[in-house]
C-alpha positions as protocol buffer text, in pm:
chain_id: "A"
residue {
  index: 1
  type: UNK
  ca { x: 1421 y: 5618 z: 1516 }
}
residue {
  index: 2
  type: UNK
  ca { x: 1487 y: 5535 z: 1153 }
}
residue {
  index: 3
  type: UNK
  ca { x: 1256 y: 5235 z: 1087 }
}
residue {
  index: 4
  type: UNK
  ca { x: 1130 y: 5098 z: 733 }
}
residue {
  index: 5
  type: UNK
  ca { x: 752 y: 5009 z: 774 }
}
residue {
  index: 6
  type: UNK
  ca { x: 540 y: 4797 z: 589 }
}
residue {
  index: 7
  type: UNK
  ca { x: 222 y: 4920 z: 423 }
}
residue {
  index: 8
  type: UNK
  ca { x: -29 y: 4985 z: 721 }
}
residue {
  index: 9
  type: UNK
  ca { x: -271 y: 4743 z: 848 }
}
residue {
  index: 10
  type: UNK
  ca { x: -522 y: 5045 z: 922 }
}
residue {
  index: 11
  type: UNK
  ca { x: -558 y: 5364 z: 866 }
}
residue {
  index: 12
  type: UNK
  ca { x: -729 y: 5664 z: 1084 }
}
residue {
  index: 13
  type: UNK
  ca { x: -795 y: 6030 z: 1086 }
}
residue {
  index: 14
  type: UNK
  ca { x: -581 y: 6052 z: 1381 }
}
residue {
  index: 15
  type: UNK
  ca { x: -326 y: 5745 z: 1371 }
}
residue {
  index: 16
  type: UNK
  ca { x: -195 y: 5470 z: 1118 }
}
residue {
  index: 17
  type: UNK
  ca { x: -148 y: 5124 z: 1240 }
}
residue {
  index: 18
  type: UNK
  ca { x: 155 y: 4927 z: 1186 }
}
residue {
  index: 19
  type: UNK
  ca { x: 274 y: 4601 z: 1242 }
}
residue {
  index: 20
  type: UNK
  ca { x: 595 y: 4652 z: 1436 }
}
residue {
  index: 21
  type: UNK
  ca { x: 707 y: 4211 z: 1508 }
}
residue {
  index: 22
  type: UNK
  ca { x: 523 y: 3926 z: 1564 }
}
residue {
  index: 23
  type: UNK
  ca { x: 432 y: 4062 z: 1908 }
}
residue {
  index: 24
  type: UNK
  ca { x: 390 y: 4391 z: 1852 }
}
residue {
  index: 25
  type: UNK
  ca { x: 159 y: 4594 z: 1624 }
}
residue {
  index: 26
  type: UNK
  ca { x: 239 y: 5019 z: 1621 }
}
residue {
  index: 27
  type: UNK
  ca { x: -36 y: 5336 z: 1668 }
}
residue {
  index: 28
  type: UNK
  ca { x: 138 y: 5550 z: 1457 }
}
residue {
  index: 29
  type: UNK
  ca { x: -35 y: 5903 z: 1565 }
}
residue {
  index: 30
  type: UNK
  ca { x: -31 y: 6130 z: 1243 }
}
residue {
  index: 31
  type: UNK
  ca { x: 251 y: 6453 z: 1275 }
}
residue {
  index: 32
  type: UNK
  ca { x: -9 y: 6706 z: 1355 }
}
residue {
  index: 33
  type: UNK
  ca { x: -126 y: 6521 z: 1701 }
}
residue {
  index: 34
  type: UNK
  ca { x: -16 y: 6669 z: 1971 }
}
residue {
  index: 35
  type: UNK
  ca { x: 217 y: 6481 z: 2207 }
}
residue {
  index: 36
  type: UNK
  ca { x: 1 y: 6463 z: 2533 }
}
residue {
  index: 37
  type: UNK
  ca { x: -254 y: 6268 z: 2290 }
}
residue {
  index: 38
  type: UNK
  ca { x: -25 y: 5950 z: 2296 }
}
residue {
  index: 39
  type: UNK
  ca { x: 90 y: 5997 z: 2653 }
}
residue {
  index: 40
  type: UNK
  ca { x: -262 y: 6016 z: 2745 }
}
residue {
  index: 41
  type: UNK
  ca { x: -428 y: 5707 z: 2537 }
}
residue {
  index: 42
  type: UNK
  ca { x: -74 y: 5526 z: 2643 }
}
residue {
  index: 43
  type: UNK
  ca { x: -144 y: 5599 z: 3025 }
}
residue {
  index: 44
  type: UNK
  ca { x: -515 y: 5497 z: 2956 }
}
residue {
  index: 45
  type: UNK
  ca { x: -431 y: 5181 z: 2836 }
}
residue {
  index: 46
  type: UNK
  ca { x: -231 y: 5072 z: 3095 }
}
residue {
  index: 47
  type: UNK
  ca { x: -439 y: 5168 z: 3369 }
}
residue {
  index: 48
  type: UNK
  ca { x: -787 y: 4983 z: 3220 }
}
residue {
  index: 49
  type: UNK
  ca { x: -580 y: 4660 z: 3144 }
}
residue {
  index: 50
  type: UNK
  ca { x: -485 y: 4695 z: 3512 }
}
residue {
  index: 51
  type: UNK
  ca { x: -813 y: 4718 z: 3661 }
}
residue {
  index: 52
  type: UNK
  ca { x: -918 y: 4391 z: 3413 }
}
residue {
  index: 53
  type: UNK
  ca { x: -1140 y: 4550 z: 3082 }
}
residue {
  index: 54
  type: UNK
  ca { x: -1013 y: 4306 z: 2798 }
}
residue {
  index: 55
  type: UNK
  ca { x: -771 y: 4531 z: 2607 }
}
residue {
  index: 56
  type: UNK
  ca { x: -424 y: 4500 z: 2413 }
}
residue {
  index: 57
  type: UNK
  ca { x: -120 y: 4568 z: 2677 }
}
residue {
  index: 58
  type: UNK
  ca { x: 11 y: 4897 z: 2600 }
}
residue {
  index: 59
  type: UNK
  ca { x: 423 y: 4902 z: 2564 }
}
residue {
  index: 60
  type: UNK
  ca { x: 674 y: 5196 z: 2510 }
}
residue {
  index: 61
  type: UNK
  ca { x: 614 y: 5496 z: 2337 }
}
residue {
  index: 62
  type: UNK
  ca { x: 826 y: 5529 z: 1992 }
}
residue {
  index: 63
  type: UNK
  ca { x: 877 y: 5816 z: 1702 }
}
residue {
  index: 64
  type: UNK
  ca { x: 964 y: 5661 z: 1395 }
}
residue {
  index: 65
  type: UNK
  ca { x: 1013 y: 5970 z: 1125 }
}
residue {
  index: 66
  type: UNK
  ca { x: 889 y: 6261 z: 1330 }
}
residue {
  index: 67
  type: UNK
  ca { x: 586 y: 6113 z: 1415 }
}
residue {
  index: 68
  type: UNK
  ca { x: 499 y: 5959 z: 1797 }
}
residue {
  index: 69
  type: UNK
  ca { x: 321 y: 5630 z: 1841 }
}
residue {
  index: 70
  type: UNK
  ca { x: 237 y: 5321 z: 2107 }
}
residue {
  index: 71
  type: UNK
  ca { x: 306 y: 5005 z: 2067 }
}
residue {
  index: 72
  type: UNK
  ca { x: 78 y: 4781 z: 2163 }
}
residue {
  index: 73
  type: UNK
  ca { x: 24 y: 4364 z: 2205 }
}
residue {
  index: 74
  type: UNK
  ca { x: -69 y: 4246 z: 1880 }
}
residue {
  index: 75
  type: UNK
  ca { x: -423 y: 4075 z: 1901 }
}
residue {
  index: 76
  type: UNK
  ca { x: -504 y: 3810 z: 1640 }
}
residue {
  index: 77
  type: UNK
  ca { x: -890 y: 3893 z: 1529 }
}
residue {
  index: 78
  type: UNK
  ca { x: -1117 y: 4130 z: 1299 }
}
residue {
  index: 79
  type: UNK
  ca { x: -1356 y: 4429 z: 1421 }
}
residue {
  index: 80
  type: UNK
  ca { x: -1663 y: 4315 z: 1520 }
}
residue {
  index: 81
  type: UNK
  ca { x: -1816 y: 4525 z: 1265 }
}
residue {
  index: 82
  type: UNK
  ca { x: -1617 y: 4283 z: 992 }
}
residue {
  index: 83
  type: UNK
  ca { x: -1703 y: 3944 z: 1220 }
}
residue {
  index: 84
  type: UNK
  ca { x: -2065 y: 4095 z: 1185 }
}
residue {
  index: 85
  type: UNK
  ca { x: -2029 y: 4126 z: 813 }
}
residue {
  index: 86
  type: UNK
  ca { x: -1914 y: 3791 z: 820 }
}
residue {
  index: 87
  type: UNK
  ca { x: -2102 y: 3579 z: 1045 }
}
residue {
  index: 88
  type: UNK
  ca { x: -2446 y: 3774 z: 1086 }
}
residue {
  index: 89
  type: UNK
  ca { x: -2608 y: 3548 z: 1274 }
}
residue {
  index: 90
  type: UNK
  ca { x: -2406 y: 3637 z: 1566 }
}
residue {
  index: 91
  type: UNK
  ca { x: -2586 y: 3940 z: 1548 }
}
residue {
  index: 92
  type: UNK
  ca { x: -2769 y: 3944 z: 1922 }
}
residue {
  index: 93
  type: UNK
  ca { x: -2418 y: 3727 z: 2112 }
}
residue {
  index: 94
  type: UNK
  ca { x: -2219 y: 4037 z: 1982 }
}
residue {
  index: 95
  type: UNK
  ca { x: -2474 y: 4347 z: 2064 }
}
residue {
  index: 96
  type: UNK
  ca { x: -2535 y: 4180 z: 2433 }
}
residue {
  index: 97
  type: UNK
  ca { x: -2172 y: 4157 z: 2430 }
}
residue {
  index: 98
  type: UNK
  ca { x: -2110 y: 4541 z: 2350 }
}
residue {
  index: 99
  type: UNK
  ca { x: -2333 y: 4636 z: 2625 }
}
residue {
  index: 100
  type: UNK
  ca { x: -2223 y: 4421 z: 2839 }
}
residue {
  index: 101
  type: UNK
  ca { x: -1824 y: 4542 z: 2803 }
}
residue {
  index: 102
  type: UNK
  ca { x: -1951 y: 4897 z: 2811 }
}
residue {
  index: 103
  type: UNK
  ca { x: -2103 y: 4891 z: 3162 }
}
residue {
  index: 104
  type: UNK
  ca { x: -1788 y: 4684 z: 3276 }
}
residue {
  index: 105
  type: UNK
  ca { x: -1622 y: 4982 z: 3160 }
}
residue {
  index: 106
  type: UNK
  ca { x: -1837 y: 5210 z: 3324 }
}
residue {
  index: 107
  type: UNK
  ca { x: -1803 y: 5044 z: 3620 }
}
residue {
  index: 108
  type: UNK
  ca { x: -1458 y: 5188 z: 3698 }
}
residue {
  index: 109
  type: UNK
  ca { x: -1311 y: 5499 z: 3718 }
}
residue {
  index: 110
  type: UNK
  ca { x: -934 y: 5608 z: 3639 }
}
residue {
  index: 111
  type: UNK
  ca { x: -812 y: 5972 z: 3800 }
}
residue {
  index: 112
  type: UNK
  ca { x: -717 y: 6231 z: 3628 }
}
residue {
  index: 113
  type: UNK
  ca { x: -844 y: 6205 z: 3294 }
}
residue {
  index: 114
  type: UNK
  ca { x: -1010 y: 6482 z: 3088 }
}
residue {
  index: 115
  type: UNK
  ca { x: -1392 y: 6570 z: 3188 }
}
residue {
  index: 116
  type: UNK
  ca { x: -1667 y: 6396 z: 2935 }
}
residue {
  index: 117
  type: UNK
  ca { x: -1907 y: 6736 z: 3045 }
}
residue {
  index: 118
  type: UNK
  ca { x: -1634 y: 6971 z: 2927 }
}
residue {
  index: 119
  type: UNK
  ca { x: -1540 y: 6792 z: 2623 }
}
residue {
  index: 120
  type: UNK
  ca { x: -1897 y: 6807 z: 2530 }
}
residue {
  index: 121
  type: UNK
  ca { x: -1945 y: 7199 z: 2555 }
}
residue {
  index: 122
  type: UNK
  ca { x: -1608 y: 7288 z: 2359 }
}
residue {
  index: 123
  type: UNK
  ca { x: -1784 y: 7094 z: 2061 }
}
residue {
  index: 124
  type: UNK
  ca { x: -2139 y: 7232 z: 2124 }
}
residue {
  index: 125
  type: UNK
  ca { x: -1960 y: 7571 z: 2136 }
}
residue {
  index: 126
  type: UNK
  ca { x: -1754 y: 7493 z: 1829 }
}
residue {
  index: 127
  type: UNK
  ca { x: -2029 y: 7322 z: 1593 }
}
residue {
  index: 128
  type: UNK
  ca { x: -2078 y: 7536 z: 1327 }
}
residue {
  index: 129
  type: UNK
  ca { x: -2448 y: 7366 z: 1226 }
}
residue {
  index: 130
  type: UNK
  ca { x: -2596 y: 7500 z: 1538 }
}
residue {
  index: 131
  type: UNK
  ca { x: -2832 y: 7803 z: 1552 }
}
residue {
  index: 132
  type: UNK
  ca { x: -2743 y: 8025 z: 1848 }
}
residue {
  index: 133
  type: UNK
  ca { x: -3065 y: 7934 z: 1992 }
}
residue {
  index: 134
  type: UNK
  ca { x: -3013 y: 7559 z: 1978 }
}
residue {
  index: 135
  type: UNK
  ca { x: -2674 y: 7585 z: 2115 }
}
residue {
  index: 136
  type: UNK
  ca { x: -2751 y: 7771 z: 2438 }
}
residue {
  index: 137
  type: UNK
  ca { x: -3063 y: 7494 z: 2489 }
}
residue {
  index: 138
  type: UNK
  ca { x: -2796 y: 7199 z: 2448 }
}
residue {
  index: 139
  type: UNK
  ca { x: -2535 y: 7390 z: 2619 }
}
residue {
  index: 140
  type: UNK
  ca { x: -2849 y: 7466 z: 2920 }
}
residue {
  index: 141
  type: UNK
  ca { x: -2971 y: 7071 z: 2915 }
}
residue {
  index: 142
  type: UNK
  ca { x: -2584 y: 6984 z: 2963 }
}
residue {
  index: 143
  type: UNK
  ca { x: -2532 y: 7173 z: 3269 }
}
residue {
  index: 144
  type: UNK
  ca { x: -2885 y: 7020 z: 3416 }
}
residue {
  index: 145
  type: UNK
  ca { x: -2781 y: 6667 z: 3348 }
}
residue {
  index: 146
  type: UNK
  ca { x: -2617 y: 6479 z: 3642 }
}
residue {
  index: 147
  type: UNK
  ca { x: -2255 y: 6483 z: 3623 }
}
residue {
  index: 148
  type: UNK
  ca { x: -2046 y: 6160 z: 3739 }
}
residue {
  index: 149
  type: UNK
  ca { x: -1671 y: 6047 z: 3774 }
}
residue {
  index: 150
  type: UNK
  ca { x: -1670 y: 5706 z: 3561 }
}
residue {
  index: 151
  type: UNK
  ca { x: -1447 y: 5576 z: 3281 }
}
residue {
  index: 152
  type: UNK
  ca { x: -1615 y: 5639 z: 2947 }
}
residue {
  index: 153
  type: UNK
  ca { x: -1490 y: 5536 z: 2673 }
}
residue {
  index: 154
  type: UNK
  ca { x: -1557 y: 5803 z: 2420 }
}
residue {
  index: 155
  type: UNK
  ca { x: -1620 y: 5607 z: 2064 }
}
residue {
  index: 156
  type: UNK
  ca { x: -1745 y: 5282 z: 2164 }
}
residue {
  index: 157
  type: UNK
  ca { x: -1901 y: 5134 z: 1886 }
}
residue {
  index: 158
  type: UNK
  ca { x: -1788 y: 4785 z: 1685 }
}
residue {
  index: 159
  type: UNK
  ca { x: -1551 y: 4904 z: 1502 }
}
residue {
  index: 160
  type: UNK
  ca { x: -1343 y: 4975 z: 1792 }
}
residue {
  index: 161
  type: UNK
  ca { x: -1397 y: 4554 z: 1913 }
}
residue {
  index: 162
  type: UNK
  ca { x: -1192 y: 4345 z: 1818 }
}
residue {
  index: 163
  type: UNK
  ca { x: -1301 y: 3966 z: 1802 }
}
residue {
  index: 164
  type: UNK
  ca { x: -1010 y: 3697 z: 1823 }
}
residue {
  index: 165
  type: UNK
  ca { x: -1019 y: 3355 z: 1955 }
}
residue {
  index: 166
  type: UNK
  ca { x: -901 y: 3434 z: 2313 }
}
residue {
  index: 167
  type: UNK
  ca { x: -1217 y: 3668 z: 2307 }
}
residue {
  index: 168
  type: UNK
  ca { x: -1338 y: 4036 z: 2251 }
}
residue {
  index: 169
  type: UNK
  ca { x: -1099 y: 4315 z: 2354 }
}
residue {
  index: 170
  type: UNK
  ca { x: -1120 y: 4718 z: 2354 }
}
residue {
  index: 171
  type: UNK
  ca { x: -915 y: 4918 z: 2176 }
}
residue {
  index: 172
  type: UNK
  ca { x: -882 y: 5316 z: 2069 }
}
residue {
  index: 173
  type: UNK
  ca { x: -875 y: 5493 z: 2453 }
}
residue {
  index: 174
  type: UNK
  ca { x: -771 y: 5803 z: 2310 }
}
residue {
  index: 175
  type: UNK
  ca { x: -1096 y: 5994 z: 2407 }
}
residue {
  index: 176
  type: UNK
  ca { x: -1123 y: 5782 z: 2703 }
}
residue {
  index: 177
  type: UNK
  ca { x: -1282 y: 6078 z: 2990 }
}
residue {
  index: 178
  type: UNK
  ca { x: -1475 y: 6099 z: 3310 }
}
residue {
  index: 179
  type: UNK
  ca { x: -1827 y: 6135 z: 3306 }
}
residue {
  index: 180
  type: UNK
  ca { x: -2195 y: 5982 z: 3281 }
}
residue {
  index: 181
  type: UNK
  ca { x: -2193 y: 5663 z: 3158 }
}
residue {
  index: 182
  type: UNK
  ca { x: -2581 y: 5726 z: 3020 }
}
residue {
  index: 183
  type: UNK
  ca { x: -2362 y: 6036 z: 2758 }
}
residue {
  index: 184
  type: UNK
  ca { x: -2132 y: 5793 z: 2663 }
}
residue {
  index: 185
  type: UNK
  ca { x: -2446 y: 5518 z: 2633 }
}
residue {
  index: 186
  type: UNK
  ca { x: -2590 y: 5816 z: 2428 }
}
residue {
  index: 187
  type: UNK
  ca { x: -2301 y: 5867 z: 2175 }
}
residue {
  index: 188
  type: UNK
  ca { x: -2299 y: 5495 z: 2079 }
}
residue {
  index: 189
  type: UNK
  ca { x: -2690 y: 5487 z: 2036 }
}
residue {
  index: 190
  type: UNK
  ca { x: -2588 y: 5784 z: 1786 }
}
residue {
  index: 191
  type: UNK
  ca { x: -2325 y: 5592 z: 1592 }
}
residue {
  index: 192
  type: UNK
  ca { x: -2544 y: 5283 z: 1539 }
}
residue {
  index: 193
  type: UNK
  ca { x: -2824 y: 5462 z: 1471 }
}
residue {
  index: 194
  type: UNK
  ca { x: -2771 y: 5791 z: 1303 }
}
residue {
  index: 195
  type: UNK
  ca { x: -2470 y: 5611 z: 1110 }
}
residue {
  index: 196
  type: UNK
  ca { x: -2688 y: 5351 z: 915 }
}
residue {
  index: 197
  type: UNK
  ca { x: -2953 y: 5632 z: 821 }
}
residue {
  index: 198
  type: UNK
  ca { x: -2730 y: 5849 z: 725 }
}
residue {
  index: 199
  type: UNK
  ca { x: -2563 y: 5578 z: 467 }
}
residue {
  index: 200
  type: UNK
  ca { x: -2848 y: 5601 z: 204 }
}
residue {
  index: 201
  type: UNK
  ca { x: -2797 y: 5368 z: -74 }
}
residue {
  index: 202
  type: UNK
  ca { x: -2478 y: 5257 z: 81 }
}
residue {
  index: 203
  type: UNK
  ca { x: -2674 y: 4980 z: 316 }
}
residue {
  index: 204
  type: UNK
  ca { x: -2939 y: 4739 z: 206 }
}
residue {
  index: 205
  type: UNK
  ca { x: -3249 y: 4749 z: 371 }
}
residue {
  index: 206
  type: UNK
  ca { x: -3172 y: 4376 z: 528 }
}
residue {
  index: 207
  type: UNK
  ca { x: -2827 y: 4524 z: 652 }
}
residue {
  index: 208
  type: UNK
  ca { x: -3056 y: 4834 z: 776 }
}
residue {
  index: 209
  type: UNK
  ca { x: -3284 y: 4567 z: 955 }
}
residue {
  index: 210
  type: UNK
  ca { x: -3005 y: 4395 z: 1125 }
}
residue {
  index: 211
  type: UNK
  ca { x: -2849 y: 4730 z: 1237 }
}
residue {
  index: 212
  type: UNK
  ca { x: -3152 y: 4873 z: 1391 }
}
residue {
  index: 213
  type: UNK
  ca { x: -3179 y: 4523 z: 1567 }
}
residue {
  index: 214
  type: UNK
  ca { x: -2816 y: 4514 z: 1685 }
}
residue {
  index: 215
  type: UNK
  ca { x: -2890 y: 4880 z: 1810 }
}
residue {
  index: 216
  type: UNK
  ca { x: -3222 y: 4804 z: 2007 }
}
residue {
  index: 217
  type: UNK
  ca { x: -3089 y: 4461 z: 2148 }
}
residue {
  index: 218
  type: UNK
  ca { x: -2747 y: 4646 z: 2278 }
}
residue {
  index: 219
  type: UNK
  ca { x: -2951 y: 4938 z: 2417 }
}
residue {
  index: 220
  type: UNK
  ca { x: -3188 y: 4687 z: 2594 }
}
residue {
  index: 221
  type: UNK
  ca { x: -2914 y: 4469 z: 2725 }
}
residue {
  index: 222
  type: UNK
  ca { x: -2759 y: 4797 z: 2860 }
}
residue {
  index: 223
  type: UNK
  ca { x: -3036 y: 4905 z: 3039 }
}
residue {
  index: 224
  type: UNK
  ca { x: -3093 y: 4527 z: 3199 }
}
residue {
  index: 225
  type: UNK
  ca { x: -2773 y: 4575 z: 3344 }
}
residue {
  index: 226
  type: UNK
  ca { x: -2807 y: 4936 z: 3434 }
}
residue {
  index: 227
  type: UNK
  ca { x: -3128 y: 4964 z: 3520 }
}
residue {
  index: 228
  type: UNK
  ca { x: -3355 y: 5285 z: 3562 }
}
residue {
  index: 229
  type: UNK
  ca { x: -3143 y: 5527 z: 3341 }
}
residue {
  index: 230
  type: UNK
  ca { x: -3399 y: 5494 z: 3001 }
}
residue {
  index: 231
  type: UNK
  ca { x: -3527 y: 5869 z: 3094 }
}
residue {
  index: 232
  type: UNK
  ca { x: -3180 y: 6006 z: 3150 }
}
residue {
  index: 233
  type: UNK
  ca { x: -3076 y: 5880 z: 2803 }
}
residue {
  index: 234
  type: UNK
  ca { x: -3343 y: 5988 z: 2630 }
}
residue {
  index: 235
  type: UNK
  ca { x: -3235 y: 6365 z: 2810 }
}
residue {
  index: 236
  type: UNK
  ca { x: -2888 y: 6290 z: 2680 }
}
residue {
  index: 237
  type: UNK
  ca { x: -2942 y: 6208 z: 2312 }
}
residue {
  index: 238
  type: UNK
  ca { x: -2984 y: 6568 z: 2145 }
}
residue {
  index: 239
  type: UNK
  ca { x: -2682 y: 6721 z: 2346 }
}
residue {
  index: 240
  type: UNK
  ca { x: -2441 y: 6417 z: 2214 }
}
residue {
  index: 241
  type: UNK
  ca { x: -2596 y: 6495 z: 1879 }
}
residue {
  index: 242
  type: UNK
  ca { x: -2555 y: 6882 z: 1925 }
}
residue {
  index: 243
  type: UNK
  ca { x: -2189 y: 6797 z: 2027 }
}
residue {
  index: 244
  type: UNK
  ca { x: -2126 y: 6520 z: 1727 }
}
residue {
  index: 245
  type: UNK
  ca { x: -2206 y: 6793 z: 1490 }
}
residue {
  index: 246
  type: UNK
  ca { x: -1874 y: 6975 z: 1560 }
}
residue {
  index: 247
  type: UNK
  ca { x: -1729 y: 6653 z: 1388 }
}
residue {
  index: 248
  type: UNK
  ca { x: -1872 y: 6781 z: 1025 }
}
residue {
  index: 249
  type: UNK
  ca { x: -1998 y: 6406 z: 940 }
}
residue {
  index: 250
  type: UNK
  ca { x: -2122 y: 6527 z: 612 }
}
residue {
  index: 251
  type: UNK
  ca { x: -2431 y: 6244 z: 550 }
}
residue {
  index: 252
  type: UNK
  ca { x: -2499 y: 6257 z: 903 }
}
residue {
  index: 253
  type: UNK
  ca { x: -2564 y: 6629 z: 912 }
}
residue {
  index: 254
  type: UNK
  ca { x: -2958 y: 6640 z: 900 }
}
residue {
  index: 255
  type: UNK
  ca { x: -3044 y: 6327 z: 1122 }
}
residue {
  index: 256
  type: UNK
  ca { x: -2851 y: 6459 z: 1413 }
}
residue {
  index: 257
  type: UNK
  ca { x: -2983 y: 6820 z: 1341 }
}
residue {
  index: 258
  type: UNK
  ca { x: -3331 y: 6674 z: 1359 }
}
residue {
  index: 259
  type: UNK
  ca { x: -3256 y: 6504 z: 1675 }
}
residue {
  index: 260
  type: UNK
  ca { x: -3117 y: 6850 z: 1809 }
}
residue {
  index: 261
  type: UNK
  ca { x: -3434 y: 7045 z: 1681 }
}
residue {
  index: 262
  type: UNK
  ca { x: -3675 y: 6739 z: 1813 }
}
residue {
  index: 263
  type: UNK
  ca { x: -3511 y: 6697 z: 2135 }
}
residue {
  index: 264
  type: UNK
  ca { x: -3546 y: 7079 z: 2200 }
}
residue {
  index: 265
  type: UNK
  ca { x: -3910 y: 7177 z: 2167 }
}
């Protein structure tokens, strides 16, 4: 399809965004993606907006220039990462409202998606941080952990919220997987935490206040409404952070090897 597009609205390691009409916005996957990467998030989409988790309605797949993409129902709003930025003192409304969409999330499952547990090993496998001896222990504590067959999301943090005025919606299912909610619970604890201490001089310390608040009021939320899985997470924390090293996250490098090292003795 030969289609001039405007300048993107987004841009990702994985996808560009577009807007397509005044309907329609594009996910414009990058040319190195593999094809069962949009067929999958596509498929994803359609099957949690089915099943009622607020998310944009995923239409026809598209290649504009070589490259494959979604489109998707164009949703009026920011992230609620900018709408935090903007309005602070929403800060506890929108972390009771991220736990609260992740356990309606976790709530359902969708068949035949990709398996959170293996997904984890590859990268534990694959991070080349690790020492051999920390890898086998995170590897070990993986296969110990109860396994389960819910939705999880895969990168659920507030970037990937939007805010409008019809509402909050999900978007980005492209690591969407089966698993244990309390790994998935574990990987956003990780990018709200380890995120804001790896930023440095980046963040203020009153914007490092308010994060650590947002983080302990989502967490505590989460566990009101799923109760008696604090242990479990805590069990879960240093194999997400053995895994999240595979993603070579430069500043975040020595807080999540710490948490590896610490979680381990």
């Amino acid at each position: 399809m030969n289609i001039s597009l405007s300048k993107p609205i987004a841009r990702g390691r994985t996808a560009d965004v577009y807007a397509w009409d005044d309907r329609r916005i594009l996910k414009l996957y990058q040319a190195w993606c593999p094809p069962h990467w949009v067929e999958q998030e596509s498929r994803v989409a359609q099957l949690v907006c089915q099943v009622g988790i607020p998310t944009p309605a995923a239409g026809e797949i598209v290649s504009v220039d070589g490259r494959r993409g979604i489109l998707y129902e164009r949703v009026n709003g920011i992230s609620m990462l900018e709408d935090l930025r903007r309005r602070p003192w929403l800060i506890l409304r929108h972390a009771q409202t991220l736990a609260e969409l992740h356990a309606q999330i976790h709530r359902q499952t969708i068949p035949n998606l990709y398996s959170y547990r293996d997904g984890l090993a590859r990268s534990i496998q694959q991070a080349p941080q690790l020492t051999e001896a920390a890898r086998q222990k995170a590897l070990a504590r993986l296969a110990d952990l109860p396994d389960e067959q819910k939705l999880c999301h895969g990168d659920f943090h507030p970037q990937n919220i939007l805010v409008s005025a019809q509402g909050v919606v999900v978007i980005d299912w492209m690591t969407a997987s089966l698993g244990n909610p309390l790994a998935d619970v574990a990987r956003t604890s990780l990018i709200l935490s380890v995120g804001v201490r790896s930023a440095g001089r980046e963040i203020s310390s009153l914007a490092r206040l308010f994060s650590g608040l947002f983080h302990r009021t989502y967490l505590n939320r989460y566990l009101a409404l799923t109760p008696g899985g604090q242990v479990e997470l805590l069990r879960w924390q240093p194999v997400i952070a053995a895994a999240r090293l595979n993603e070579c996250i430069e500043p975040e490098r020595e807080a999540l090897l710490e948490i590896v090292q610490d979680g381990f003795e």
